[in-house]
C-alpha positions as CSV (number, residue, x, y, z in Angstrom):
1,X,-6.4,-67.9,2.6
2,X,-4.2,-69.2,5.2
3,X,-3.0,-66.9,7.6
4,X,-5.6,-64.0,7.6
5,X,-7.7,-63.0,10.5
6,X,-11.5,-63.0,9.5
7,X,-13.4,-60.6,11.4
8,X,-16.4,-61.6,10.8
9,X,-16.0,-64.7,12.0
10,X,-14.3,-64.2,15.1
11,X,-16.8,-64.8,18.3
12,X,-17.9,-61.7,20.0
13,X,-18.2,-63.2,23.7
14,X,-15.1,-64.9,24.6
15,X,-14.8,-68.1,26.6
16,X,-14.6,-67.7,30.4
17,X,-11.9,-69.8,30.5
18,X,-10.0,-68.1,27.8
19,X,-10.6,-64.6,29.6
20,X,-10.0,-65.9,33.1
21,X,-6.3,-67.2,32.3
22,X,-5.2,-64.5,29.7
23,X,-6.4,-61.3,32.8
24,X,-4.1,-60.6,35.6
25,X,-4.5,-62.9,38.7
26,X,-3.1,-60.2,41.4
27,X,-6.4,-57.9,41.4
28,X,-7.4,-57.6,45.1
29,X,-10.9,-57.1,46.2
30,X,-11.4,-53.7,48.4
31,X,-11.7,-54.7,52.0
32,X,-15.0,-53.8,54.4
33,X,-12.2,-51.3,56.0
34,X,-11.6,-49.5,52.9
35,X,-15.3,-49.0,51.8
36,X,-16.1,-47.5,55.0
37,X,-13.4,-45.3,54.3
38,X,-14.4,-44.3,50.8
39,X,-17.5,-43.5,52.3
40,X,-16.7,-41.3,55.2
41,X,-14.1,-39.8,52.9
42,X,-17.3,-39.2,50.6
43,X,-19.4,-37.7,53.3
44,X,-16.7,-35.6,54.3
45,X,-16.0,-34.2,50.8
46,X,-20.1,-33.5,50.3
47,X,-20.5,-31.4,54.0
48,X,-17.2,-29.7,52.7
49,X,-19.3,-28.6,49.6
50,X,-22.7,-28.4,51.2
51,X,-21.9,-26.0,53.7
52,X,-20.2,-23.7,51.1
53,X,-23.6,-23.5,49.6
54,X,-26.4,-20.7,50.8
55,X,-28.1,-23.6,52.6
56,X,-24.8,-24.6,54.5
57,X,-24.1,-21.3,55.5
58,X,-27.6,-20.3,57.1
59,X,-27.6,-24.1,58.8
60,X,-24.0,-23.1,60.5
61,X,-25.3,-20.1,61.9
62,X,-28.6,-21.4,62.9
63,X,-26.8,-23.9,64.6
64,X,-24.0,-21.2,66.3
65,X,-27.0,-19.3,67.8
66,X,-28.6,-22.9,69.0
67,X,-25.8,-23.4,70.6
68,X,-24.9,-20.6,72.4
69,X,-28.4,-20.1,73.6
70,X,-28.3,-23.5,75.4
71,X,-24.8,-23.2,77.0
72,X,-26.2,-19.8,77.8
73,X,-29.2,-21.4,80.0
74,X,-26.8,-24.3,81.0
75,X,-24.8,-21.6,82.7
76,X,-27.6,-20.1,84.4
77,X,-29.2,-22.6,85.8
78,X,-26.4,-23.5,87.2
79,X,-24.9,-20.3,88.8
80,X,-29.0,-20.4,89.7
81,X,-28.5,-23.4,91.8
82,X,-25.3,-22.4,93.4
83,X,-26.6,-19.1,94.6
84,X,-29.8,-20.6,95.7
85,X,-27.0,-23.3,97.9
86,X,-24.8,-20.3,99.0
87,X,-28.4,-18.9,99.8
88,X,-29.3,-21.4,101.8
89,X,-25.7,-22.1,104.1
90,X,-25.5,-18.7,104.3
91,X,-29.5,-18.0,106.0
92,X,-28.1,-21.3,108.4
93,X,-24.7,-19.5,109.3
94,X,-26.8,-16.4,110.2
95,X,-29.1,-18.2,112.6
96,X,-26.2,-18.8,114.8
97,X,-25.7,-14.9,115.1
98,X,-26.0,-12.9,118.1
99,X,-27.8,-10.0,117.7
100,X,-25.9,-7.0,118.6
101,X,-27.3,-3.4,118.1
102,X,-25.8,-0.2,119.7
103,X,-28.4,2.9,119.9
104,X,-27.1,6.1,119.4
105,X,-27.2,9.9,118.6
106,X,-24.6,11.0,115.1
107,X,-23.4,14.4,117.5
108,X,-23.3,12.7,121.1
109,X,-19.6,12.7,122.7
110,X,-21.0,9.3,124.8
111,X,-21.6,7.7,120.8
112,X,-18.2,8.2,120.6
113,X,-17.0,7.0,123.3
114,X,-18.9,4.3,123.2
115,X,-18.1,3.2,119.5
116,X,-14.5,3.9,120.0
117,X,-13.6,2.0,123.6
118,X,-16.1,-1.2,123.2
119,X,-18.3,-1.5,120.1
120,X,-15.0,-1.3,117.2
121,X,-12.7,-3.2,119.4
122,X,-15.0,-5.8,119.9
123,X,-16.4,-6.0,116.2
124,X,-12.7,-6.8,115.0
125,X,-13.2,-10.0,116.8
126,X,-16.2,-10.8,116.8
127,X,-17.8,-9.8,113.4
128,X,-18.5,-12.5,112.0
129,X,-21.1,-14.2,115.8
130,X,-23.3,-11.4,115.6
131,X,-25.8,-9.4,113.2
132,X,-25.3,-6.1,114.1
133,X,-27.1,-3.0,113.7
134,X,-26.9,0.5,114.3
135,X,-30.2,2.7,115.4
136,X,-31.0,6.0,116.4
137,X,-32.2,8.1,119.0
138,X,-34.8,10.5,118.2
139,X,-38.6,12.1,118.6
140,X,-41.3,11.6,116.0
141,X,-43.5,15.2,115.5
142,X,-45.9,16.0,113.0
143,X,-44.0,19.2,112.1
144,X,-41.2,19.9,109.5
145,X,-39.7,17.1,108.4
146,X,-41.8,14.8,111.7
147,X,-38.2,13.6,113.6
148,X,-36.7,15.9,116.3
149,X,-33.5,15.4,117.3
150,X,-31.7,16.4,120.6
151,X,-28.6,18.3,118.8
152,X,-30.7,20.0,116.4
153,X,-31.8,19.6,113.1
154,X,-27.5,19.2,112.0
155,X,-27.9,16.1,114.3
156,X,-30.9,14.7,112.2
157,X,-28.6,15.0,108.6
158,X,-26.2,13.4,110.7
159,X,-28.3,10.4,111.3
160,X,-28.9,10.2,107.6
161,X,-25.8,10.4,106.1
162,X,-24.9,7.3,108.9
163,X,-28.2,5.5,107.7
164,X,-27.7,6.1,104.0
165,X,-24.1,4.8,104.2
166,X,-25.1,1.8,106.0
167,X,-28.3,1.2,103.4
168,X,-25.5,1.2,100.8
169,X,-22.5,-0.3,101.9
170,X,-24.2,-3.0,104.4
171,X,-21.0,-4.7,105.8
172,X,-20.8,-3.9,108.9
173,X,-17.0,-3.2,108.5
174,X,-17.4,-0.8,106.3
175,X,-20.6,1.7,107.3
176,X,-19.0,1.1,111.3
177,X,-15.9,2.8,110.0
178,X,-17.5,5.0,108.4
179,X,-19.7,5.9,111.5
180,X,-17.0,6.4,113.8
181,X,-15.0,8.2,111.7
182,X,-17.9,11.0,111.6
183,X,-18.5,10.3,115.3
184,X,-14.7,11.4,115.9
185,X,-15.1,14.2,114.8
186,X,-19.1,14.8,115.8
187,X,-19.0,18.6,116.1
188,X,-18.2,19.1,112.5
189,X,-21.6,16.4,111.4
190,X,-23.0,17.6,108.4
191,X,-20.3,19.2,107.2
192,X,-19.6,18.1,103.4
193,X,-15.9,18.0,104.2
194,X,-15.7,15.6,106.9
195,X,-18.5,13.1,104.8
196,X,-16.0,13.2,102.1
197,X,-13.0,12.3,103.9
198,X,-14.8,9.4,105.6
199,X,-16.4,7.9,102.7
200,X,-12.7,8.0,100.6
201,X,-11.4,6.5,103.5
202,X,-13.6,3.7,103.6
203,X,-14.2,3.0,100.0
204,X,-17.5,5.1,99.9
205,X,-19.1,7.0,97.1
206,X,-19.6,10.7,98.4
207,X,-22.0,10.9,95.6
208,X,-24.2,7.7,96.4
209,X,-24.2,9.0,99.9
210,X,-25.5,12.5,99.1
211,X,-28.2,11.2,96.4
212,X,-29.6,8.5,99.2
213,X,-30.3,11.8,101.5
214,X,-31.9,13.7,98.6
215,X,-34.0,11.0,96.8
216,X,-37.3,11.6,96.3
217,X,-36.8,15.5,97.9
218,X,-35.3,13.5,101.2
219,X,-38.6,12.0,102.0
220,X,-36.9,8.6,101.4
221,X,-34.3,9.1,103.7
222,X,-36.7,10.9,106.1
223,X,-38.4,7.5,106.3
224,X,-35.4,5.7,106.9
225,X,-34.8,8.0,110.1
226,X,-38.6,7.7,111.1
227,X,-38.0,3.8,111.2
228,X,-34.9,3.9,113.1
229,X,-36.5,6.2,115.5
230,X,-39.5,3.7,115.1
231,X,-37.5,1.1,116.2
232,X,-35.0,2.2,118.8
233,X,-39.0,3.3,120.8
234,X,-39.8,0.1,120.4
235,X,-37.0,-1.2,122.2
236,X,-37.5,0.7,124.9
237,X,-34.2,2.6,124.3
238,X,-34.0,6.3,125.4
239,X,-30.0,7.1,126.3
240,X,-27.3,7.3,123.7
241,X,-25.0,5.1,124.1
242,X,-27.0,2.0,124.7
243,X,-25.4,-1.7,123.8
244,X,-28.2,-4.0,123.6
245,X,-26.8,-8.1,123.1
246,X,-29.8,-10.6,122.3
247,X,-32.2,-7.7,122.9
248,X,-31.0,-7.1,126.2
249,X,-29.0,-4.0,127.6
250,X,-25.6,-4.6,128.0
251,X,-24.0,-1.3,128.5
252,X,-25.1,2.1,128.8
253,X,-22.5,4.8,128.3
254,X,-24.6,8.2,129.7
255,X,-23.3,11.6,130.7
256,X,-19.3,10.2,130.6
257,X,-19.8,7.0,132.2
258,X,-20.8,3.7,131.8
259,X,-24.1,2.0,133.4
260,X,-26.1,-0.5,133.9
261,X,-23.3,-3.0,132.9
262,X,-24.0,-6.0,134.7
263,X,-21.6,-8.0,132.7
264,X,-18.9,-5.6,132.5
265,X,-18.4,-2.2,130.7
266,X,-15.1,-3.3,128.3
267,X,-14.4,-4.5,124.6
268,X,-13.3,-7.7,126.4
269,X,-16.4,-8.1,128.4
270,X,-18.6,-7.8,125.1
271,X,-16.8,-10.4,123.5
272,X,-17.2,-13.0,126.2
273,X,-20.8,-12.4,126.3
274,X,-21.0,-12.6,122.6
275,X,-19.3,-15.9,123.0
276,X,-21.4,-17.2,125.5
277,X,-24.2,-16.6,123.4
278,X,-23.1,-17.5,120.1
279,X,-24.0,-21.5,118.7
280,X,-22.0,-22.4,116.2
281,X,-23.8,-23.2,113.0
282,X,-24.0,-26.7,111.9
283,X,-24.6,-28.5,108.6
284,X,-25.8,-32.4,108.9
285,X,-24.4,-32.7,112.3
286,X,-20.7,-31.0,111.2
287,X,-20.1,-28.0,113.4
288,X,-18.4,-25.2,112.0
């Protein structure tokens, strides 16, 4: 019949042509650009999921502690290196120093005076030429505690408290204070009063102080005397207060007076033969 649509008869692939011109014509292709952009936004929506999961969660952390152990030996490798630098400039700057030791007795009125007129003055301007050191006068016995010392046993704490001070608080600045603010008052030395005030007034722990002269029942501290007293024989030294510059006797302040100072017997004098002595350390030719 004319006008009906028979279904059975109607084809089941259409033409190419027919399809091609009854679609739309303005469908455009995705560009290289927006497929990589599908993708990463695909990538990024999966690790959004995965590490939500058990898995995810242990791989984080694993990776957290990864981390933070390698920054951690990043770090000290470095600070390693920069010590071992600061190590090595500062072993060159202290080659240039002059040494400068002053041998003396904690309860001798020369100690005083000889710490008070030339070896502080001097040290405020010169600090930083010379490695100095502080030794003591003393006998070596194979009684009591084996040292003698020639104000009495008072005189030997004396030298202790001084030596412990100076094992703990090595600037020279600060365990010289501290030495001739006992010295100033030397007929007080041991009393627990005076060690007190010093230490507070340099920046001293009273405590560390008292347990250097007790450790070990005092035998370490006795040892420390013994090598002080060890050394200052070895030097040949015998009067307190003997300046010694480069190993050689500078000053002696004995009995109220000063002696044996070829080079002069003031602060001022010390310091120009510090001076003279003193060569400027130098890295790759560059003098400091």
């Amino acid at each position: 019949m004319a006008g009906t649509f028979d279904s059975e008869k109607a084809p089941l692939i259409v033409n190419d042509e027919t399809a091609t011109s009854s679609s739309p014509t303005n469908t455009e292709q995705p560009t290289l650009s927006d497929l990589q952009q599908q993708v990463f936004t695909a990538q990024r929506a999966y690790m959004r999921a995965w590490s939500r999961t058990t898995s995810g969660k242990w791989h984080r952390r694993i990776m957290f502690f990864v981390s933070a152990f390698l920054i951690t030996i990043m770090l000290t490798c470095v600070t390693f290196i920069a010590t071992e630098a600061l190590s090595e400039d500062d072993a060159v700057y202290h080659s240039g120093k002059v040494p400068l030791e002053a041998f003396i007795m904690s309860k001798c009125p020369d100690a005083k005076d000889c710490l008070h007129d030339m070896i502080l003055p001097a040290m405020q301007k010169i600090s930083r030429k010379v490695d100095f050191k502080l030794s003591y006068i003393g006998s070596l016995t194979d009684h009591d505690d084996g040292v003698v010392c020639k104000h009495g046993q008072e005189e030997c704490l004396g030298n202790i408290i001084e030596l412990c001070a100076a094992s703990l608080y090595p600037d020279p600045k600060a365990y010289l204070g501290f030495t001739m603010c006992m010295t100033n008052q030397y007929s007080n030395i041991p009393s627990k009063d005076l060690v007190e005030e010093c230490a507070l007034e340099h920046g001293m722990s009273f405590d560390k102080i008292n347990e250097c002269t007790t450790k070990d029942d005092g035998a370490f501290s006795a040892d420390m005397l013994r090598s002080s007293f060890n050394r200052t024989k070895e030097m040949g030294v015998q009067k307190s207060c003997t300046v010694m510059v480069d190993k050689e006797v500078f000053c002696i302040r004995d009995g109220g007076e000063w002696t044996q100072c070829k080079n002069g017997s003031t602060a001022v004098d010390l310091v120009r033969e510090v001076n003279r002595l003193w060569t400027p350390p130098s890295w790759e030719g560059d003098v400091w």
